[in-house]
C-alpha positions as CSV (number, residue, x, y, z in Angstrom):
1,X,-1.1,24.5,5.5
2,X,1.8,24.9,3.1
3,X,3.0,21.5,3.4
4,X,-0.5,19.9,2.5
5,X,-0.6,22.3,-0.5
6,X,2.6,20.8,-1.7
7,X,1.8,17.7,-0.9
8,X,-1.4,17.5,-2.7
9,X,0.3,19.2,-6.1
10,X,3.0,16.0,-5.8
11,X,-0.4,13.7,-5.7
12,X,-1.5,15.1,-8.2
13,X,1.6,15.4,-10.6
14,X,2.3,11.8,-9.8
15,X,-1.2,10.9,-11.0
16,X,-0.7,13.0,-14.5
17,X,2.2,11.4,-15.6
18,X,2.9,7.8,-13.6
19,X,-0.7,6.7,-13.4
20,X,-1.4,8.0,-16.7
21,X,0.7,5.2,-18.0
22,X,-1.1,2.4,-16.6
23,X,-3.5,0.3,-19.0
24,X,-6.7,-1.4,-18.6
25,X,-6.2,-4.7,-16.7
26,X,-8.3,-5.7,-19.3
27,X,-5.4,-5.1,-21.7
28,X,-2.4,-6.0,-19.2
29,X,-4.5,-9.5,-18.7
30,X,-5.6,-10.8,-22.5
31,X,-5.6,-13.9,-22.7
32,X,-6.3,-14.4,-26.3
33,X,-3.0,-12.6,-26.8
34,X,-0.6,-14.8,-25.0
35,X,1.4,-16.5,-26.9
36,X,5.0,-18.5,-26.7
37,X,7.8,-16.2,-28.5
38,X,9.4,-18.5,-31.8
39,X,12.4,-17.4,-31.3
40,X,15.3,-15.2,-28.9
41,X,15.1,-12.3,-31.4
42,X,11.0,-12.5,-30.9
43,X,11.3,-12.5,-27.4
44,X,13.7,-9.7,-27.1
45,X,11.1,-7.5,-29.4
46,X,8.4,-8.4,-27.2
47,X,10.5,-7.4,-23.7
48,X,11.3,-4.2,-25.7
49,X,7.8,-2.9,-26.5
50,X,6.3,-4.3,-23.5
51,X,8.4,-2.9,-21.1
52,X,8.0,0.3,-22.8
53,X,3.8,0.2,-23.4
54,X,2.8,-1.0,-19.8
55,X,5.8,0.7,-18.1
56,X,3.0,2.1,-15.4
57,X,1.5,-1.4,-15.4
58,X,4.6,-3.1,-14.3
59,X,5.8,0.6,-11.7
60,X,2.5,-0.8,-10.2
61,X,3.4,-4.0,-9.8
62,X,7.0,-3.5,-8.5
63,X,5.4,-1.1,-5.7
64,X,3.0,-3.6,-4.6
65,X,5.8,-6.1,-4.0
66,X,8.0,-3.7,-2.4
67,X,4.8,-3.2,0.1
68,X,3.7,-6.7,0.7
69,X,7.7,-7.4,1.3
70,X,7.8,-4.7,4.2
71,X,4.3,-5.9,5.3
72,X,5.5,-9.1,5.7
73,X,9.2,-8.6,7.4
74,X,8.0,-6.5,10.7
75,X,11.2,-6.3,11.9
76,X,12.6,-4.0,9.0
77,X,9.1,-2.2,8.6
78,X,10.2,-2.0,12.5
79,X,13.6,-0.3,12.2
80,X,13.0,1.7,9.1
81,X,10.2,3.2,10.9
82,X,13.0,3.6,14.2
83,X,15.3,5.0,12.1
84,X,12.7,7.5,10.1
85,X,11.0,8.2,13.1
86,X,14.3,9.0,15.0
87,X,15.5,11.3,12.3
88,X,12.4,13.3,12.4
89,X,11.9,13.3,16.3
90,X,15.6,14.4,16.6
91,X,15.1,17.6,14.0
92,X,11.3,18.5,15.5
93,X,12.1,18.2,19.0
94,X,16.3,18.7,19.8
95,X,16.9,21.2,17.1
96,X,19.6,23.2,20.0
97,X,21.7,21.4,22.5
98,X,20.1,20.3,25.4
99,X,21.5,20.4,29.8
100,X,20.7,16.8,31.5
101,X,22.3,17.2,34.5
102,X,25.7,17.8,34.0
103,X,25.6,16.9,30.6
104,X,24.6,18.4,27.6
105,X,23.3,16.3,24.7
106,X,23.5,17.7,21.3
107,X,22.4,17.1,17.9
108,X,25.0,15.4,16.6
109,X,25.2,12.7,19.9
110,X,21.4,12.2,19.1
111,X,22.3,11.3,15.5
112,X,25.2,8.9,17.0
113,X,22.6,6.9,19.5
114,X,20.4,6.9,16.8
115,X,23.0,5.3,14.1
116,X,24.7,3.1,16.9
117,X,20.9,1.8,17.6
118,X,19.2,1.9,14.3
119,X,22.3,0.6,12.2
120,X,22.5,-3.1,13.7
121,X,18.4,-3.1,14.1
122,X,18.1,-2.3,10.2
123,X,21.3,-5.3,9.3
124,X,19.7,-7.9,11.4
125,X,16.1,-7.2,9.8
126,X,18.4,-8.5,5.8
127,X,17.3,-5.6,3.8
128,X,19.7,-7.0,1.6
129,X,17.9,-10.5,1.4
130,X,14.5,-8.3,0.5
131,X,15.7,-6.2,-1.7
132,X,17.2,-9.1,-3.8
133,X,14.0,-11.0,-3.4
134,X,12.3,-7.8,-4.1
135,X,14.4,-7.5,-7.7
136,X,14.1,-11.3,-8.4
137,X,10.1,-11.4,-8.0
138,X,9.9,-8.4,-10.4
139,X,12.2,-9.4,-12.4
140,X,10.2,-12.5,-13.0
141,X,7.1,-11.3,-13.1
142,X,7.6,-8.1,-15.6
143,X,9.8,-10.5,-18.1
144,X,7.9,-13.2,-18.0
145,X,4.5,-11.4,-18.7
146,X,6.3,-9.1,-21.7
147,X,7.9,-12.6,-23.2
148,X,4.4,-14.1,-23.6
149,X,2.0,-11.1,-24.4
150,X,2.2,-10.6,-28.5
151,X,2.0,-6.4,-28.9
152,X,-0.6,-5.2,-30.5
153,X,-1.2,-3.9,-34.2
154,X,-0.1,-0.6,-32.8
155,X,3.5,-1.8,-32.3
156,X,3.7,-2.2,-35.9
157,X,3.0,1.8,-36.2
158,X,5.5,2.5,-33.6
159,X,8.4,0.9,-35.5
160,X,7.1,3.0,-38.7
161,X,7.2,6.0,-36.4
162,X,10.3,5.6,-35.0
163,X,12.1,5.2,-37.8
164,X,10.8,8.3,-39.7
């Protein structure tokens, strides 16, 4: 009962300050406000306040390509999942040393199968490849959608502010 207390508390401090940032896909998706930079020096200003202003807008959009890239590799959703699932079947159920015949398995030779296993499963399944592909795709995405959108009036007040 604890654990769903504290887990509903993270929920909920997650929601006050990460999804608090998000803005209206109204906003994140004007139209009338795109609009190619003039210059490198424009572009830069843009990628500044942008990435600052729809900081939860883009968090959002980073997650949802971190899902659809596990969604759509099944073998690393497959031994991430092993190697979670081992981890917390070997601390629920083999917390003490256990007699097999003449053997007795601990703990630690758990962990080893478990590594020896999970270790290959997890290199074959390139979370290497994904996670580049993962940065790449954002990367794209995020700059190329701050480079275009023109900040708002308010941007002009935040420069003002800042350097009071």
């Amino acid at each position: 009962m604890d654990a769903v207390i504290r887990v509903t508390n993270t929920l909920k401090s997650f929601r006050e300050t990460r999804l608090s940032a998000l803005r209206p896909p109204s906003e994140f998706f004007d139209y009338q406000r795109i609009s190619r930079p003039a210059d490198l020096n424009q572009a830069t200003s843009r990628i500044t306040y942008n990435t600052k202003y729809f900081s939860g807008n883009y968090g959002l959009i980073v997650a949802v390509l971190a899902v659809y890239a596990l969604i759509t590799s099944p073998l690393l959703l497959i031994s991430l999942g092993f190697l979670v699932g081992g981890f917390a079947a070997i601390n629920r159920f083999a917390p003490e040393p256990m007699q097999v015949g003449d053997h007795v398995i601990t703990q630690k030779s758990l962990y080893t199968a478990l590594f020896v296993i999970g270790l290959p499963l997890l290199w074959w399944s390139s979370p290497i490849g994904t996670f580049f592909w993962l940065v790449g795709a954002s990367s794209v995405l995020i700059l190329g959608h701050a480079t275009v959108i023109e900040p708002g009036i308010e941007s002009e007040y935040a420069t003002v502010q800042d350097s009071v």
